[in-house]
Every structure is written in C-alpha cells, then in structure tokens.
C-alpha distance (Angstrom), angle and dihedral (degrees) to the residues before:
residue distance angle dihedral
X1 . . .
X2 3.91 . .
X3 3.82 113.7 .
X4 3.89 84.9 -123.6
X5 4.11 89.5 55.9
X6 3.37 95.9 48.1
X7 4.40 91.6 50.6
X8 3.58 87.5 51.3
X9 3.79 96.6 50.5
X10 3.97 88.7 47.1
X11 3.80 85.6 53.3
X12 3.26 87.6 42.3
X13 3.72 98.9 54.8
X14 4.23 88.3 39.3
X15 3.77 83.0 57.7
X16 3.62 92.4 50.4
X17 3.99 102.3 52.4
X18 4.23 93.5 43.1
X19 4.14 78.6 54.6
X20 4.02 91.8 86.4
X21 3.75 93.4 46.1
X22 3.89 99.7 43.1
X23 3.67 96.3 49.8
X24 4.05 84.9 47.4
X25 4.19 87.2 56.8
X26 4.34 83.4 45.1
X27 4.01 93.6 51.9
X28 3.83 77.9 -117.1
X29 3.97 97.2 124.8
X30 3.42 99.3 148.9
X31 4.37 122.1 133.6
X32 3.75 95.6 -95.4
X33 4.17 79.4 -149.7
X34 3.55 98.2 55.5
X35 4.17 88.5 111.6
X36 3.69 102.8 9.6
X37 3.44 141.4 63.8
X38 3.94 131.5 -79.8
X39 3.59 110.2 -88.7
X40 3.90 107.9 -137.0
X41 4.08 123.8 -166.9
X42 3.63 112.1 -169.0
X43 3.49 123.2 165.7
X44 3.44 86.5 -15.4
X45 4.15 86.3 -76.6
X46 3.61 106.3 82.5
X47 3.60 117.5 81.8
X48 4.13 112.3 154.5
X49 4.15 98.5 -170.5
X50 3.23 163.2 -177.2
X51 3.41 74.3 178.0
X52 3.96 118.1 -127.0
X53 4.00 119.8 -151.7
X54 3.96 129.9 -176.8
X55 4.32 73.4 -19.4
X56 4.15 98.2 -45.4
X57 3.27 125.9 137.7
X58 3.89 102.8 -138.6
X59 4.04 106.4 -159.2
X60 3.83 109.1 -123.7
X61 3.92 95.3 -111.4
X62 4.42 81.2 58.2
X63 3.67 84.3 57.6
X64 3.33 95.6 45.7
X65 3.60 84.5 58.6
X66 4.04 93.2 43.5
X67 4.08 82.5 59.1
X68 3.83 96.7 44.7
X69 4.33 92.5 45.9
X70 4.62 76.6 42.6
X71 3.99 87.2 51.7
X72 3.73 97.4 47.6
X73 3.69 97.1 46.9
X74 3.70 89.5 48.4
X75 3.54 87.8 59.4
X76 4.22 109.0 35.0
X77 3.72 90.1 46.4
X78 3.39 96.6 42.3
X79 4.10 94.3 53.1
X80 4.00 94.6 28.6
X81 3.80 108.1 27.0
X82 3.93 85.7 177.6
X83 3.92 96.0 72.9
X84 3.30 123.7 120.4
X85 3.51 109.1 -108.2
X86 3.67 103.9 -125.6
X87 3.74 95.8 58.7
X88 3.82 99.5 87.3
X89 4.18 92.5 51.0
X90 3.32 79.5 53.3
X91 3.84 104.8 52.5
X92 3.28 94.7 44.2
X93 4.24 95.9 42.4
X94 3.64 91.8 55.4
X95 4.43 97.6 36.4
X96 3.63 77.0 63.9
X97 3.39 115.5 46.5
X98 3.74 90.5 48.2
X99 4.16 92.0 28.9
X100 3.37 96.5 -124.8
X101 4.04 121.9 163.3
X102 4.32 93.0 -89.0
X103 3.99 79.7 -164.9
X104 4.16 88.5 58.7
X105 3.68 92.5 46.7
X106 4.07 88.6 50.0
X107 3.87 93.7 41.8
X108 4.46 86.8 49.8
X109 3.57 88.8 43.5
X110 3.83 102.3 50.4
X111 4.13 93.7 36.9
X112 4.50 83.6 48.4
X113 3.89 99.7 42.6
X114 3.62 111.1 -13.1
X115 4.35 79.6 -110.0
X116 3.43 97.2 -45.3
X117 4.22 94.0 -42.1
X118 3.53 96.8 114.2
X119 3.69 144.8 47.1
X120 3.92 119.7 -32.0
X121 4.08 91.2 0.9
X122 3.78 97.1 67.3
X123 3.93 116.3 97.1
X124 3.26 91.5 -117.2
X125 3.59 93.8 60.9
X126 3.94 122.6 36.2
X127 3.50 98.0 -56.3
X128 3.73 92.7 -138.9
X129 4.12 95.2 148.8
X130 3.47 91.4 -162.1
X131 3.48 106.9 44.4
X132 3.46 99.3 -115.1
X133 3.93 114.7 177.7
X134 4.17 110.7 -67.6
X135 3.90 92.1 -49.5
X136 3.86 119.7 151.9
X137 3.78 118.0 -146.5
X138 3.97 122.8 -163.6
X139 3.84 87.4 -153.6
X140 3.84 142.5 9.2
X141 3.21 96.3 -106.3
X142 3.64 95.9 59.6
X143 3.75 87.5 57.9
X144 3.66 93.1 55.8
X145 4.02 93.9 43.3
X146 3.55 88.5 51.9
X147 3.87 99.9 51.5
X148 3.56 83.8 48.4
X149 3.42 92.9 60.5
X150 4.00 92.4 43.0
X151 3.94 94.8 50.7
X152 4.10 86.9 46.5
X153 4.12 94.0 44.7
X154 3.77 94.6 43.0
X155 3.64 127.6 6.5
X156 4.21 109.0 31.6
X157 3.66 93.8 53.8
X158 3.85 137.5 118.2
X159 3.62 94.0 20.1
X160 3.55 104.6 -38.9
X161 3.70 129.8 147.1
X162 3.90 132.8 -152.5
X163 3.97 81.8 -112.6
X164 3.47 88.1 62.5
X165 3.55 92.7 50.6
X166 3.74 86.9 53.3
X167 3.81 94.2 58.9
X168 4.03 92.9 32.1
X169 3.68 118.0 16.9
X170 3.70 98.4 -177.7
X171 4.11 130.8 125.0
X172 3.94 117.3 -120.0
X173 3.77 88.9 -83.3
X174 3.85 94.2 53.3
X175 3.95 97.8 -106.8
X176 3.65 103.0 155.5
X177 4.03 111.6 -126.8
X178 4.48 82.5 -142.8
X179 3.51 127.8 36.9
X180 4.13 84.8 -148.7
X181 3.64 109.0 99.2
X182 4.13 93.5 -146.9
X183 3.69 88.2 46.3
X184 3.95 89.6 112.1
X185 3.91 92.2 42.9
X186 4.21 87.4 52.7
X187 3.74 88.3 46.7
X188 3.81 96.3 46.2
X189 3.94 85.0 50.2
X190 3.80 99.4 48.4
X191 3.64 85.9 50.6
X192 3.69 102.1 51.7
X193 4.18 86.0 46.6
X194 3.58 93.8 54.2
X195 3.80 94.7 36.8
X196 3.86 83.3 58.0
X197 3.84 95.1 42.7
X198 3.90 93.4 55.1
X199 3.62 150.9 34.5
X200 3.60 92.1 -127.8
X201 3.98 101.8 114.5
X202 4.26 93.3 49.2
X203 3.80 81.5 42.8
X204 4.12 92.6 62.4
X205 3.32 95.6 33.7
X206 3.85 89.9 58.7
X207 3.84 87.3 46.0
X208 3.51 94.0 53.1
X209 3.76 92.5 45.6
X210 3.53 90.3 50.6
C-alpha cells in the first residue's frame, strides 16, 4: 500500500473514533451504525464501509470511486511525478460518467503526453493531454471533456469498442486518429502494462456492477 493510502486511512480511522464525541458537542448523539456497517481499523488497513467522512455516509459505489481516483494516483504519480494533480480525478470522473475503459484513457494519455508532462499536454503549452489536433485548452479538464466528446462523436460508434480502437483507431471514414503506423501496437502495450500494474479494470467493473 502507497504511503499516501495508508495516511489517508490513518486519518481516516482518527476521523472515525473523534465521530462519537463530536456529534455529542453537536446534540447529534445518535449510533453512527444504526443503518450501516461496522467500521473496523486494524492496523490502520482495514476499513469495512459504508464509509463515513467529516460524518457522511459515502454510498459504496462513491467509494468505489474514492478507490479507483486512489488507484490512478498511485500509479500517474508514481511513473510521472510531474503531473498535475487534478488529472487522475479527472480520468476517472469522466471514464465513468460516460463508461469508458479508464485504463484506455490512461494508456492514450501516457503514450500522447505522458499526462500532460510532455510536449503539447504541459500547461505551458496547450494542455491538450491527448494530443488532439492544434487545440488550446484553458484547463485540463477541458482537454479531457473534449476528447470525450471526440471518442463519443467519432470513433466509439456503431458498435465499436475501445478494443477495437486498440487494433483500428480510425473514424467511420477511415481517418486514422495517429499518423504512426504502430500507434495501435504501442497503445495495446501500454494498456496491458498498466492493466497488469493496477487494479484499475476489476475496480470499474465493480463500479459499474454496482
């Protein structure tokens, strides 16, 4: 577990035993487990929710989310310390809202601009994460709402998967996303690494299933 994971789940836990004795100060008494589960901190690493923060009950399919937004971090800042550090919440937000592959839009994102590190991602350039054409973004998460909207409008239509896109990435009139001919074969790779690096893919499907 990430240094970052386990300070959170300390806080977490920290947060958890002051509960009783806040909500006593608030007139707020009530069992906090009257309708939810039993909240268990051991080790600092176990933590069986509906998870409760600063006295929320987060629905399981929100912590889902918490562990997916957790999972991505791990991994972006961990291979590209430089990103900016709203770009995973962002990823995954937007992967699924519109349930798109989160582990596609990672594997694009890294093989375009290493998340924004390199060439026409960084902020000082266009920010345009995924290299798309000579578009200027204000923000990143115009860049990702925008690709969004280009992979929906053109490419993930009549029938057609991300894993298609992987083997073919072409619109409905056959223009090529890449002018690189192994583009696919780099994408396909960078997915399969980070697929095996993380638990990102069981961690959507779980959401989704939710």
């Amino acid at each position: 577990m990430s240094r970052k994971k386990k300070f959170k789940r300390v806080l977490l836990c920290a947060l958890l035993i002051s509960l009783p004795f806040i909500q006593s100060l608030t007139g707020n008494a009530n069992d906090v487990n009257d309708n939810k589960q039993v909240v268990m901190c051991v080790n600092n690493d176990t933590i069986n929710l509906d998870t409760v923060v600063f006295g929320q009950i987060i629905s399981p399919k929100d912590s889902i989310k918490n562990e997916l937004i957790d999972e991505v971090e791990t991994y972006i800042f961990g291979n590209f310390p430089k990103a900016h550090k709203d770009v995973p919440s962002l990823i995954v937000e937007n992967g699924l809202e519109h349930n798109i592959d989160i582990l596609f839009i990672m594997a694009q994102t890294q093989q375009e601009t290493g998340f924004g590190t390199l060439g026409a991602g960084r902020e000082k350039s266009r920010r345009s994460l995924f290299g798309v054409a000579v578009r200027k973004y204000t923000n990143y998460e115009n860049a990702v709402v925008d690709y969004i909207r280009i992979l929906k409008k053109s490419y993930l239509i009549k029938g057609r998967t991300e894993h298609h896109l992987m083997k073919r990435y072409v619109t409905t009139n056959g223009g090529r996303y890449a002018s690189d001919p192994n583009y696919e074969a780099t994408l396909r790779k960078t997915y399969n690494d980070i697929s095996k690096k993380t638990n990102i893919k069981e961690l959507q499907t779980k959401y989704m299933e939710s």
